[in-house]
C-alpha positions in Angstrom: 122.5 98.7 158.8 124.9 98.9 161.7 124.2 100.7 164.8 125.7 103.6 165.7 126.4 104.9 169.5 126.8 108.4 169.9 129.0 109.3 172.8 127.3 111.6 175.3 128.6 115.1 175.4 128.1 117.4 177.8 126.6 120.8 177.2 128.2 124.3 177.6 128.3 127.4 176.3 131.0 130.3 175.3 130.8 133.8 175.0 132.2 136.0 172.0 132.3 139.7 171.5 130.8 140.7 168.2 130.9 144.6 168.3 128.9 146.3 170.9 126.8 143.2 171.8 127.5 139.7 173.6 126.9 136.4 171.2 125.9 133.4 172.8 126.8 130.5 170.6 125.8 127.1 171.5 128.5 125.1 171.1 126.9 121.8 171.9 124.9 122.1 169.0 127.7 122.7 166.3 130.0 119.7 168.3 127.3 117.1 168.3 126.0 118.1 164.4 129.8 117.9 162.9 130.7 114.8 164.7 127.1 113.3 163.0 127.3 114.5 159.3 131.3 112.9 159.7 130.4 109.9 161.0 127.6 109.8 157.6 130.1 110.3 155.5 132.6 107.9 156.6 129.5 105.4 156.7 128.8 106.6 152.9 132.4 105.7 152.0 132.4 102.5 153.8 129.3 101.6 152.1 130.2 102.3 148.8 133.6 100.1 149.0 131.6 97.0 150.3 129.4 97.8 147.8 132.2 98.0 144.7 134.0 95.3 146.7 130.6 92.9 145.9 130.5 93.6 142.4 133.8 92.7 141.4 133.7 89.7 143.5 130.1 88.1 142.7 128.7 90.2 139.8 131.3 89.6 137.8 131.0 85.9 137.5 127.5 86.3 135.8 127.5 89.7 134.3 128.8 88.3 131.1 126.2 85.6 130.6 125.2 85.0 127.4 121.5 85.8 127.5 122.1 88.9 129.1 124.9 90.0 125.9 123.0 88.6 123.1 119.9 90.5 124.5 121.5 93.9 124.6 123.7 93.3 121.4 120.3 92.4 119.6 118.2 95.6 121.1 121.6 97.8 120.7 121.2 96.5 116.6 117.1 97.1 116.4 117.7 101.0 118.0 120.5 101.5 115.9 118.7 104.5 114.2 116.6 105.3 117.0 116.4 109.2 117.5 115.5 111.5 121.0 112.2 112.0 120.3 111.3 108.0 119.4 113.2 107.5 122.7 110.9 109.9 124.6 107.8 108.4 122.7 108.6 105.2 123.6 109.2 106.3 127.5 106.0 108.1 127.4 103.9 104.6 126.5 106.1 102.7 129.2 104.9 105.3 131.8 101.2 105.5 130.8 101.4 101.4 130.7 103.1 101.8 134.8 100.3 103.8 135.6 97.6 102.1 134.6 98.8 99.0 135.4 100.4 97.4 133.2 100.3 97.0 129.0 101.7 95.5 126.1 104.9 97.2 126.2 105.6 96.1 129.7 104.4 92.7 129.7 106.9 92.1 126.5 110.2 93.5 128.5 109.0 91.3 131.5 108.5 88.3 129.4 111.9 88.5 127.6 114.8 85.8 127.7 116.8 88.5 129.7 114.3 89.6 132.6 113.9 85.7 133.5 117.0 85.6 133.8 117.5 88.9 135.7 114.7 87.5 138.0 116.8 84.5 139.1 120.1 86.3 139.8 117.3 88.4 142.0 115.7 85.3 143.4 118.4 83.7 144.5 120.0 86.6 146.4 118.4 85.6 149.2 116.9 89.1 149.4 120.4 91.1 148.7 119.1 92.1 145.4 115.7 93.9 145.6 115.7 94.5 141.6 117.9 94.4 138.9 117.5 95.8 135.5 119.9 95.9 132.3 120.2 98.8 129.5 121.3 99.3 126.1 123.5 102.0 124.7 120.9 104.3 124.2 119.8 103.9 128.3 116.4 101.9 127.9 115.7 98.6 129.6 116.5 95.8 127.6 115.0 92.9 130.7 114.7 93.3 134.4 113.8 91.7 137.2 111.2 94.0 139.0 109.2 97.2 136.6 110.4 100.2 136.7 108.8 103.6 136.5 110.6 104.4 133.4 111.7 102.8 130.3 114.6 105.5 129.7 117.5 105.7 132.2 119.8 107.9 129.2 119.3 111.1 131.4 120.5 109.3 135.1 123.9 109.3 136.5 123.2 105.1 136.6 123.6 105.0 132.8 125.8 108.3 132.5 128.1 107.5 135.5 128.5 103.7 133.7 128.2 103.4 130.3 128.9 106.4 129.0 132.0 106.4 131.1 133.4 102.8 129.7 134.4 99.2 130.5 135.1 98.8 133.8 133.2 102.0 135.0 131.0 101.2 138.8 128.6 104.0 140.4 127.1 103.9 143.6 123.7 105.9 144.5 123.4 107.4 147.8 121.6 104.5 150.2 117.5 105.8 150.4 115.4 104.2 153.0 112.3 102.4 151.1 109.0 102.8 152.4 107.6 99.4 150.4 110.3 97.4 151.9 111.1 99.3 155.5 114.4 99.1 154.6 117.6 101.0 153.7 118.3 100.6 149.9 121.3 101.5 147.3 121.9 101.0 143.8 125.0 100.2 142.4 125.2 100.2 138.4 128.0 98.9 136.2 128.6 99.3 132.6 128.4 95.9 130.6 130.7 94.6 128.1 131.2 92.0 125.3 133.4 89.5 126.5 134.1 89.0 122.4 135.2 92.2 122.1 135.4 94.1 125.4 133.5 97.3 124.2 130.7 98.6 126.4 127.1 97.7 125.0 125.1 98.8 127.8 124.6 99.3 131.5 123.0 97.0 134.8 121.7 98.3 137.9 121.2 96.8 140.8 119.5 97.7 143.6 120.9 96.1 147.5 119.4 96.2 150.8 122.1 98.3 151.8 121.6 96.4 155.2 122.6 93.1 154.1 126.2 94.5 152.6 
């Protein structure tokens, strides 16, 4: 991430009547606090744009791969009656299976035809990507590259913010400094379409080392 260099400002302070009694305010204080949380947020923005700018320029050539679309069209087909509570059922096992290390259910989505290939896009990043994961229309992983806590992303703003929202639809997450990797992370998540048909099946989220953007 770049390096920022905050001018030097010098202190004072001002004086304001506020009924019988003298205010001291320290002006300093409110100066150098404004001019930080602006130069965040035009850092946010800028971030976000490269960010967008990267996915429409290199995620787009493989995003429509056909292992990744005939996975999620054949999940999207075998949950097609899937209800809320199967959903959170099926969450609850992923979880358990995290925690302890690994299971059945895991060691199937990792397996799959769609998280080798998600582990390859990752691999030959060159370290950009730290994980990538795909979903279905229903928000649960259908392959990815790295596990993740949870097997149901239907309640997050990464599969609300995407799929739900249509073709074409990017979101960015706020960038998060990772304790694993010592580095500044963000995830940007797209919805995924069917190049036959150009409806939205399901969602992909990546996840950048927001200091290689």
């Amino acid at each position: 991430m770049n390096q920022i260099t905050i001018p030097k400002i010098k202190m004072f302070h001002i004086t304001m009547q506020k009924g019988p009694k003298m205010k001291i305010i320290d002006t300093l204080k409110i100066t150098f606090f404004t001019f930080i949380l602006t130069l965040i947020g035009f850092s946010a923005y800028a971030q976000e744009d490269v960010a967008k700018a990267h996915i429409k320029n290199n995620v787009a050539k493989w995003i429509g791969n056909a292992t990744l679309i005939t996975g999620i069209n054949a999940q999207n087909i075998r949950n097609t009656a899937l209800n809320q509570n199967e959903i959170d059922t099926q969450d609850k096992v992923w979880r358990a299976e995290v925690k302890n290390g690994g299971g059945s259910m895991t060691a199937a989505v990792l397996s799959n035809d769609v998280s080798t290939f998600l582990k390859n896009i990752r691999d030959e990043s060159g370290g950009l990507y730290t994980e990538i994961f795909a979903m279905d229309n229903k928000g649960l992983n259908v392959g990815q590259s790295d596990l993740t806590s949870d097997f149901w992303q239907g309640d997050e703003a990464k599969w609300q913010k995407t799929f739900k929202v249509g073709p074409g639809a990017i979101y960015v997450s706020e960038v998060e400094f990772d304790e694993s990797s010592q580095s500044y992370q963000i995830q940007v998540s797209v919805t995924i379409s069917d190049p036959a048909t150009g409806a939205a099946i399901g969602a992909l989220t990546i996840g950048m080392n927001a200091e290689m953007l």
